[in-house]
C-alpha positions in Angstrom: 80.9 84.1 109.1 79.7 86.9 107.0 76.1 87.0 107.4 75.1 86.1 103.4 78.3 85.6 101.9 78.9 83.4 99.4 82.1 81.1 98.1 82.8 78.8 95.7 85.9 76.2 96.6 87.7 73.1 95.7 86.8 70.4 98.3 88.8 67.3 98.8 90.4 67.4 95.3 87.1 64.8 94.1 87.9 62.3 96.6 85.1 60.4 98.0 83.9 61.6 101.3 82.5 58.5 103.5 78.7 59.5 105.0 79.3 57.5 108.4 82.5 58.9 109.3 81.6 62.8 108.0 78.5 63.2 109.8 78.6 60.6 113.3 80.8 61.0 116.4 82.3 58.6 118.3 79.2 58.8 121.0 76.6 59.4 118.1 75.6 57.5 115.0 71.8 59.1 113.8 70.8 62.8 113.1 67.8 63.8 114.3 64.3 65.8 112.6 62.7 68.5 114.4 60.3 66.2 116.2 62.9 64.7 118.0 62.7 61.2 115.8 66.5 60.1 115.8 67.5 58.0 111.7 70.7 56.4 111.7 73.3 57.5 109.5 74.1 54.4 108.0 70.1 54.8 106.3 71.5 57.4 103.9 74.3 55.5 102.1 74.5 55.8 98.5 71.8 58.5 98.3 73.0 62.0 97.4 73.4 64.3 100.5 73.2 67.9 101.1 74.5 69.9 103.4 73.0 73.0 104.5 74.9 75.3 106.5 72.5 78.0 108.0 71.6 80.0 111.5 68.3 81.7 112.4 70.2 85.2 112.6 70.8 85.1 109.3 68.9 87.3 107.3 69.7 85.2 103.8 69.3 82.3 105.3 65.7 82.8 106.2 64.7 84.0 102.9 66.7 81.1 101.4 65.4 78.5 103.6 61.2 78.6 102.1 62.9 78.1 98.8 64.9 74.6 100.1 61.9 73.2 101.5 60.1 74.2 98.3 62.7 72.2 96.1 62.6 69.6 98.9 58.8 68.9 99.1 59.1 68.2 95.4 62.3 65.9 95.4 61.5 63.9 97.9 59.2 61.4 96.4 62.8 60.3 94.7 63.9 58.9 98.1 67.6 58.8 96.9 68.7 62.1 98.9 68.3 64.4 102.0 69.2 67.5 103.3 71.3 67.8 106.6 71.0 71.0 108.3 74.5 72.2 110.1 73.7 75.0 112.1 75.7 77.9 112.9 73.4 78.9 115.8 74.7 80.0 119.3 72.1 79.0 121.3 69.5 75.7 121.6 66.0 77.8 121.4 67.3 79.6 118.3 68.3 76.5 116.9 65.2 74.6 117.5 63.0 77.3 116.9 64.7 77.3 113.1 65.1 73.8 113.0 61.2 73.5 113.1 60.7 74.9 109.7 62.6 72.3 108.0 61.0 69.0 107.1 64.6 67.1 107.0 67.4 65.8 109.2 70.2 67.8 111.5 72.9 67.2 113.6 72.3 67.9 116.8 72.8 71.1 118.0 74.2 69.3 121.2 77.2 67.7 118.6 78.7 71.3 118.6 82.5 70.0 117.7 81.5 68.1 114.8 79.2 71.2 113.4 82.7 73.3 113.9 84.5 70.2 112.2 82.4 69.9 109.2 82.6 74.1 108.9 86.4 73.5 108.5 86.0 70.4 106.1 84.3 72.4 103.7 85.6 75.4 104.2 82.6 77.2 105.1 82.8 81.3 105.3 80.1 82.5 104.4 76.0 81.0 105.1 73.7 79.9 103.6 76.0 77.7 101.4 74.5 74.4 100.4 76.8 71.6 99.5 76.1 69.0 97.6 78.0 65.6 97.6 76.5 62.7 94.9 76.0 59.0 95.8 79.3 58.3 95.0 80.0 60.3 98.3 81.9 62.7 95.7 81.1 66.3 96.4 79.6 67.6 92.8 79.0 71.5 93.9 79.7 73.6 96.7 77.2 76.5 95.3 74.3 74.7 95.6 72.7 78.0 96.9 73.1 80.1 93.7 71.8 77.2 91.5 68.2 76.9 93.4 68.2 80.6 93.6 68.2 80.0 89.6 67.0 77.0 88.4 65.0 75.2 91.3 64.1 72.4 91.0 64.6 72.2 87.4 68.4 72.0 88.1 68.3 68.4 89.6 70.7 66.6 90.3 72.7 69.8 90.4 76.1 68.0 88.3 78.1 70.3 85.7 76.7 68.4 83.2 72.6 69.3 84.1 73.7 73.2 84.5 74.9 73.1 81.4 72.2 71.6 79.4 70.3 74.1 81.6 72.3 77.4 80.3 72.4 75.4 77.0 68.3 75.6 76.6 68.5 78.7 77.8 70.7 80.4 75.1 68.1 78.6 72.9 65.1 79.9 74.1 66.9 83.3 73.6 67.6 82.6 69.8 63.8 81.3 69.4 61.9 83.7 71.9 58.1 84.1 72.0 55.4 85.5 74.2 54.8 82.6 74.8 58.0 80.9 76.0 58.2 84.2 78.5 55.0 84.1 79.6 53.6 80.6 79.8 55.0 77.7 82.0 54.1 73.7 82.3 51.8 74.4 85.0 50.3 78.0 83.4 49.3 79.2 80.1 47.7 82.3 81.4 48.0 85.7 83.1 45.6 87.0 85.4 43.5 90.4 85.7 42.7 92.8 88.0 39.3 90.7 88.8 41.0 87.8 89.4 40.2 86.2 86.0 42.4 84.3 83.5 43.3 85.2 80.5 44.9 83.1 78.0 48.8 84.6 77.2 48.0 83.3 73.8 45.4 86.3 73.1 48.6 89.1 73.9 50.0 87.8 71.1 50.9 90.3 68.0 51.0 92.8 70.2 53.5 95.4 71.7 53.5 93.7 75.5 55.8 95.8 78.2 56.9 93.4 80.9 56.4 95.5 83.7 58.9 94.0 87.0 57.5 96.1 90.0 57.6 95.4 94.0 54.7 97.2 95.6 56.5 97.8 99.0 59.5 99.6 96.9 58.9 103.6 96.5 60.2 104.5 93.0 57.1 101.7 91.8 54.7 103.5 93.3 56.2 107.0 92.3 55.9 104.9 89.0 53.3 103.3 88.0 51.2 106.6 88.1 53.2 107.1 84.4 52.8 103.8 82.9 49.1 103.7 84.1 48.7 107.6 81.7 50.6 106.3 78.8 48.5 102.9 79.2 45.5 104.6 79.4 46.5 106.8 75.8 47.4 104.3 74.3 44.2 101.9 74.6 42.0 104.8 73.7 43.8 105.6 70.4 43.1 102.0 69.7 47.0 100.7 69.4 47.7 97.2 70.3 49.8 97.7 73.4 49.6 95.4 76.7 51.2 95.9 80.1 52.0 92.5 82.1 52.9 93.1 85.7 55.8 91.0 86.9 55.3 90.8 90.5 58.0 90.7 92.6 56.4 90.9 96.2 56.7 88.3 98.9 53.3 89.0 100.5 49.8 88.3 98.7 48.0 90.4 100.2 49.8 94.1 99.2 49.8 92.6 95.8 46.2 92.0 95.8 45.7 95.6 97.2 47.9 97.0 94.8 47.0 94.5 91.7 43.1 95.9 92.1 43.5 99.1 90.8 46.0 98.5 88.1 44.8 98.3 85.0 46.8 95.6 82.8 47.1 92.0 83.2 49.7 90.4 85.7 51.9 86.9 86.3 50.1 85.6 89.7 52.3 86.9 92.5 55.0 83.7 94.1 54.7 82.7 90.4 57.8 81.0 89.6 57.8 82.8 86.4 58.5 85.5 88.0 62.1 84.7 89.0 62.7 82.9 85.8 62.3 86.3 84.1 64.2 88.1 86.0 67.1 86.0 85.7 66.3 85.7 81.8 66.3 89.8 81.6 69.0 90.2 84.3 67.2 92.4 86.2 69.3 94.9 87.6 66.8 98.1 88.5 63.3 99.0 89.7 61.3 99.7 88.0 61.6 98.1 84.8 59.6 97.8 81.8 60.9 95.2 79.6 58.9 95.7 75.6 58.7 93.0 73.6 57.8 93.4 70.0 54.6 91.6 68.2 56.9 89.1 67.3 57.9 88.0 70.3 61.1 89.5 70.0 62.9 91.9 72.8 62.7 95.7 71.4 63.8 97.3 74.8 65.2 95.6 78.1 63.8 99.1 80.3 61.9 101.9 78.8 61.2 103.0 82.4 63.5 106.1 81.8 61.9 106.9 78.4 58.4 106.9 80.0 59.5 109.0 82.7 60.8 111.6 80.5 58.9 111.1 77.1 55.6 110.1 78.3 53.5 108.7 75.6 55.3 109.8 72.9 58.4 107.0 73.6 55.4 104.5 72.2 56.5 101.8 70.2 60.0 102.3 71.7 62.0 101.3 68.9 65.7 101.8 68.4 63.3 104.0 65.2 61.7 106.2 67.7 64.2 106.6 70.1 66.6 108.1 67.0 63.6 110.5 66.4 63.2 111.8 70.4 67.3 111.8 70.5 67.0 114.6 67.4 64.1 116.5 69.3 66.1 116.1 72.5 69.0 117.8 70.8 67.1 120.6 69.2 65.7 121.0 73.0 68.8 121.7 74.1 70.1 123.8 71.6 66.8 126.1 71.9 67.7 126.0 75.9 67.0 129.0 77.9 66.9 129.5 81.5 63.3 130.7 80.9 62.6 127.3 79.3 64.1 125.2 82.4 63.1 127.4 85.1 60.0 129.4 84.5 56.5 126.4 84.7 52.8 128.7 84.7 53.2 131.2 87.5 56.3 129.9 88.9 58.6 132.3 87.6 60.8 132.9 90.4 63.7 131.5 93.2 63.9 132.5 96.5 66.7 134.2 98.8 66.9 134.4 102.5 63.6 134.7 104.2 61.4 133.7 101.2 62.1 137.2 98.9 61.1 136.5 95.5 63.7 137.0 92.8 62.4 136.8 89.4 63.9 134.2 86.7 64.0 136.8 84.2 66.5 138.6 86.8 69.1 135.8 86.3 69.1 135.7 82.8 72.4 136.3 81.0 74.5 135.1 84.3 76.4 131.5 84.7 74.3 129.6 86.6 75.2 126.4 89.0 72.4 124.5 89.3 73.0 122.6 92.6 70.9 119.0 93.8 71.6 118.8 97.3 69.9 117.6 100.5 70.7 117.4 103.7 70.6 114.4 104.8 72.8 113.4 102.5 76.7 112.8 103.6 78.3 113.4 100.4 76.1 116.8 100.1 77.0 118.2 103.4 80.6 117.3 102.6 81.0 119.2 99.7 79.1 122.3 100.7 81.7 124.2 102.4 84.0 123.5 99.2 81.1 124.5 97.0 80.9 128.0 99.7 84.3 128.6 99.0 84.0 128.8 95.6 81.2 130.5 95.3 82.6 133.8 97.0 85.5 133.6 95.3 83.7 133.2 92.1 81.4 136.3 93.1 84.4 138.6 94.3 85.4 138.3 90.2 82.2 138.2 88.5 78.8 139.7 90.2 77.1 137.5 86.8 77.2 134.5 89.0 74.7 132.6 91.0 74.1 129.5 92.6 70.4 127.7 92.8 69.8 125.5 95.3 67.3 122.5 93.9 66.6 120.4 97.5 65.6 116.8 98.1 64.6 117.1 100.9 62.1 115.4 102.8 60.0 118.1 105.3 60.7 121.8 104.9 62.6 122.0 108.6 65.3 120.3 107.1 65.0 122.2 104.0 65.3 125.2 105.8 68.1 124.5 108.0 70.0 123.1 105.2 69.4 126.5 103.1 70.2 128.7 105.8 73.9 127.8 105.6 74.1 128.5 101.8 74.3 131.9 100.5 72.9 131.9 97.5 69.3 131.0 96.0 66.8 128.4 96.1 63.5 126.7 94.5 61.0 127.2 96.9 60.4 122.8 98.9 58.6 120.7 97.3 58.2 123.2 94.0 56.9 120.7 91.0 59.7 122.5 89.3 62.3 120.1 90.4 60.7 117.0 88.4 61.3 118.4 85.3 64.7 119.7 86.3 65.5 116.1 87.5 64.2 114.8 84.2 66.4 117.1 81.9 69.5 117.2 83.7 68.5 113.1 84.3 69.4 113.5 87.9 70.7 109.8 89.5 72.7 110.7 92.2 73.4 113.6 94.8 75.1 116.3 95.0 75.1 117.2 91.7 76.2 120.2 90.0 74.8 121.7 86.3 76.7 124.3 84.8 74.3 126.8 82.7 76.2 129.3 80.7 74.8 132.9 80.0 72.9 131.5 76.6 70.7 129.6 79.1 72.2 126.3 77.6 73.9 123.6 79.6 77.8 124.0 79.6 78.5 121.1 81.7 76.5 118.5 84.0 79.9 117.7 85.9 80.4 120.8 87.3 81.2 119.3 90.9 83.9 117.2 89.9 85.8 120.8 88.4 84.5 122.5 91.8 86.5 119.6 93.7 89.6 118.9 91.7 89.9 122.9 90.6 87.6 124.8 93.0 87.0 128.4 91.7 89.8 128.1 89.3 87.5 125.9 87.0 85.1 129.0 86.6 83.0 129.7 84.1 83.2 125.4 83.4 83.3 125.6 79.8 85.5 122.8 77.8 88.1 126.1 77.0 88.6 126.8 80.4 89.1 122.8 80.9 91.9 122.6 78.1 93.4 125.8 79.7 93.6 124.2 82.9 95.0 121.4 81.8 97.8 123.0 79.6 98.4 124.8 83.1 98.9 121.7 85.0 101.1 120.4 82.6 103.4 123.5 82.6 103.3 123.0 86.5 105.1 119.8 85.6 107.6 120.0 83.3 111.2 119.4 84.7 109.7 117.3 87.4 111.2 113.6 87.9 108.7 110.9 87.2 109.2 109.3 90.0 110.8 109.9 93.5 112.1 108.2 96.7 111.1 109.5 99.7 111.9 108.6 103.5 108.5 108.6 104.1 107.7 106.4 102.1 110.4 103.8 102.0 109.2 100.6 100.5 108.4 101.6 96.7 109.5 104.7 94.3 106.6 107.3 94.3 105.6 107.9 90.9 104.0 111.3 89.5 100.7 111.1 88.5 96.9 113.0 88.0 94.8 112.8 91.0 91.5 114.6 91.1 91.5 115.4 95.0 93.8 113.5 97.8 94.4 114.1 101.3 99.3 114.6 101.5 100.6 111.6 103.5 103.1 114.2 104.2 101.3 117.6 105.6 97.6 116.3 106.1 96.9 118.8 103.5 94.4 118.1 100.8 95.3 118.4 97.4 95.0 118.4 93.9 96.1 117.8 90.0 99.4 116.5 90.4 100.8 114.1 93.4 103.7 111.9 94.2 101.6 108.4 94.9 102.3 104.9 95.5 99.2 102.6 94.0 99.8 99.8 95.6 100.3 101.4 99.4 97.5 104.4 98.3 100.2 107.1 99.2 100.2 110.5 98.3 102.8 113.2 98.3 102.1 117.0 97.4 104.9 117.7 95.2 106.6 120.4 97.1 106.6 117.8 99.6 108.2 115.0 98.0 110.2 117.3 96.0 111.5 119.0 99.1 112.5 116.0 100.4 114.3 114.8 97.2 116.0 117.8 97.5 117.7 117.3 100.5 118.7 114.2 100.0 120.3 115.6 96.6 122.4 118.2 98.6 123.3 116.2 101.2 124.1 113.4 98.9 123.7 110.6 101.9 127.3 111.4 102.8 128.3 112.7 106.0 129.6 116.3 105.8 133.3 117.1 105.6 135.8 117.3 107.9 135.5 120.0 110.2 131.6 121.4 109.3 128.7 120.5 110.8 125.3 120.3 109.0 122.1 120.6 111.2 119.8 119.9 108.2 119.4 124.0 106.9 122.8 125.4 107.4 126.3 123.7 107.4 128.3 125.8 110.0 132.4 125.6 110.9 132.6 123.6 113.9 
């Protein structure tokens, strides 16, 4: 079983499952608790039973497991269900060692063939998966897992008809949102600060709040927080009504509490269940986020962590208004873009070559620059560099007013210098504070990436690797003319070509002609570009010349055997 997987399946077509026959044996009628205590099955008829498939190896399974016993604790002063563990351990210590932590009932891990048999009745392929079957021994949801991950308890009994009064209230509380319906619960009306104080939500109120969702342990929060903290700090002394409330995500108290002290906004106290709730309600995808909601209560931004890091202070109040106003004076930016502007910060006014020479910014100016985020010990980036090498001295055998800048993330300057000995062009210098901002501009999310700077010193393209890789040098100098030239080229290529081919080496479907950026011939092992001969359904590519080639042949030869008295060895047909 996949170790966290999850399904969602049609069990017994509704019909009702009898508990003594489902879960005894014919040498066993009780399950057991972890003290050994044996309760006979026929104690549990007509309550509503779950079934909890889980195993000690599985990493979802433990972190799911605290939140079932959670739910448990507080359902089971009902007394009309309980929870049957059905391991998927391999070995009795494991088992028992798990089965510890659970305050309710098992079947034995001795009872191995009816664990297998009740994995096959419900059609188990994936743990944890929590099924649960009503009183009525009818099974009313096989995803039990997913709804206590959202709801908890508050999604008892768990029937069709509770989840949707559930996502009913829900779409409610979205139409008529408040601070206070985010931020206060039935058990809480308060956040807490640094000091360990509370603070009533209701005083947050009529103001700009920023929900900030943040797990200390997670590197990009603490790279963070730093920024919110300055634009935090701005804010309160210029007297505007702006309030941060952290949304902690952590699993252990005590790095919140060490990270908490020396923040300096309010927070929801960390295991909060309001902390979940809100991060289902904002469908939290990304850390960090920073959620603003408006003084009246109302959602103005669902993540302003971008804006911070590139705007700073002046993305405050983070209206749709405002962010119209820093798109114009983002546009102006890059219409006044020089190379100076990007590259040159105080005294750092230069790149490097081999063995740390010194080549001055100003020395660059008026050429097309790549800009080129890299590292090495990244995959993709090692895997492009020799095609990015390649193109690069072809591109310089044309045009000397070429060069490439190396911006590295690496992590130690070894590997920065081993990776930047196999380039030959230029570099930042590790580490240079230069690479912020150019990771800011160019908003950087993914390596290798590749920024094409004409000789203006503006940005002629930010997707200059994907031309390197479907085009190479050909796509040089990256501008949208060269693009529509290529293009028209490709489409020249084509013309008097049949749209689609058979091919004996590809025999069960027609090959149809189509765009593909880069592919690797089925036919010659060769890689390849622009135009190929592919099957979508088998992922089969043909060069052209290579399906074509073959086409032909079959054309001549017609599929006929040759004439009476020839004999054709493929190339030549010779008089026998």
């Amino acid at each position: 079983m996949a170790d966290g997987e999850q399904i969602v399946t049609q069990i017994n077509d509704g019909d009702a499952l009898d508990c003594r026959s489902l879960l005894s044996s014919s040498e066993r009628d009780f399950l057991v608790r972890n003290n050994g205590d044996q309760v006979k099955i026929d104690s549990l008829k007509g309550k509503k039973l779950w079934l909890y498939f889980s195993a000690s190896w599985c990493g979802p399974c433990r972190h799911f497991t605290p939140s079932l016993v959670e739910v448990y604790k507080e359902l089971s002063t009902k007394g009309d269900f309980e929870i049957i563990f059905i391991s998927a351990d391999e070995d009795e210590e494991s088992f028992n060692g798990y089965f510890s932590k659970m305050p309710w009932l098992a079947i034995p891990f001795s009872d191995s063939e009816k664990r297998d048999l009740l994995n096959e009745e419900f059609k188990v392929r994936g743990i944890p998966t929590l099924v649960i079957i009503g009183e009525d021994g009818k099974v009313v949801s096989d995803s039990g897992v997913e709804i206590i991950r959202e709801y908890g308890i508050e999604g008892y009994p768990f029937t069709e008809e509770r989840i949707k009064e559930l996502k009913d209230q829900e779409e409610a509380a979205r139409r008529n949102q408040s601070l206070g319906s985010l931020l206060v619960t039935r058990s809480r009306d308060f956040v807490i600060s640094p000091n360990g104080n509370r603070v009533p939500a209701s005083e947050l109120e009529g103001k700009t709040v920023g929900l900030y969702f943040s797990l200390f342990s997670f590197k990009a929060c603490g790279d963070f927080t730093p920024m919110l903290v300055d634009i935090y700090e701005k804010l309160k002394a210029k007297g505007e009504g702006f309030e941060v409330v952290l949304i902690p995500l952590d699993e252990e108290e005590e790095s919140f509490n060490q990270g908490f002290r020396n923040m300096p906004w309010f927070s929801l106290p960390v295991k909060d269940k309001g902390c979940e709730k809100l991060a289902r309600y904002f469908e939290l995808s990304t850390l960090p986020t920073v959620v603003i909601i408006g003084p009246d209560g109302k959602t103005v931004h669902s993540n302003v962590a971008e804006a911070i890091k590139e705007h700073g202070v002046l993305a405050y109040p983070f209206t749709p208004e405002k962010f119209a106003e820093l798109a114009e004076i983002e546009k102006a930016k890059q219409e006044a873009q020089t190379l100076e502007s990007i590259l040159v910060s105080g005294d750092r006014d230069f790149v490097i070559g081999k063995n740390g020479a010194k080549i001055p910014v100003s020395d660059l100016v008026g050429k097309n620059i790549l800009i080129y985020f890299s590292a090495h010990w990244c995959p993709p980036c090692r895997a492009f560099l020799p095609k990015l090498t390649e193109a690069y001295h072809k591109i310089k055998a044309k045009d000397d007013a070429f060069e490439v800048i190396f911006i590295s993330s690496d992590r130690d300057q070894a590997s920065f210098d081993e990776f930047f000995s196999g380039m030959p062009w230029l570099a930042l210098p590790f580490g240079d504070s230069r690479k912020a901002s150019l990771s800011r501009t160019f908003k950087v999310s993914g390596i290798p990436m590749l920024v094409a700077i004409g000789p203006s010193g503006r940005t002629v393209t930010t997707e200059a690797r994907d031309l390197i890789m479907s085009h190479g040098a050909n796509a040089y100098p990256f501008t949208d003319e060269r693009v529509k030239e290529i293009e028209a080229e490709f489409e020249e290529i084509a013309k008097g070509w049949p749209e689609k081919v058979k091919n004996p080496l590809h025999e069960q479907h027609e090959l149809v002609l189509s765009r593909r950026r880069t592919f690797v011939c089925d036919g010659c092992n060769e890689h390849g570009n622009g135009w190929s001969y592919y099957c979508d359904e088998c992922d089969f590519d043909l060069h052209p010349k290579c399906a074509l080639e073959e086409d032909k042949d079959d054309s001549m030869g017609g599929g006929e055997n040759p004439k009476e008295g020839w004999v054709c060895d493929g190339e030549v047909c010779s008089k026998a």
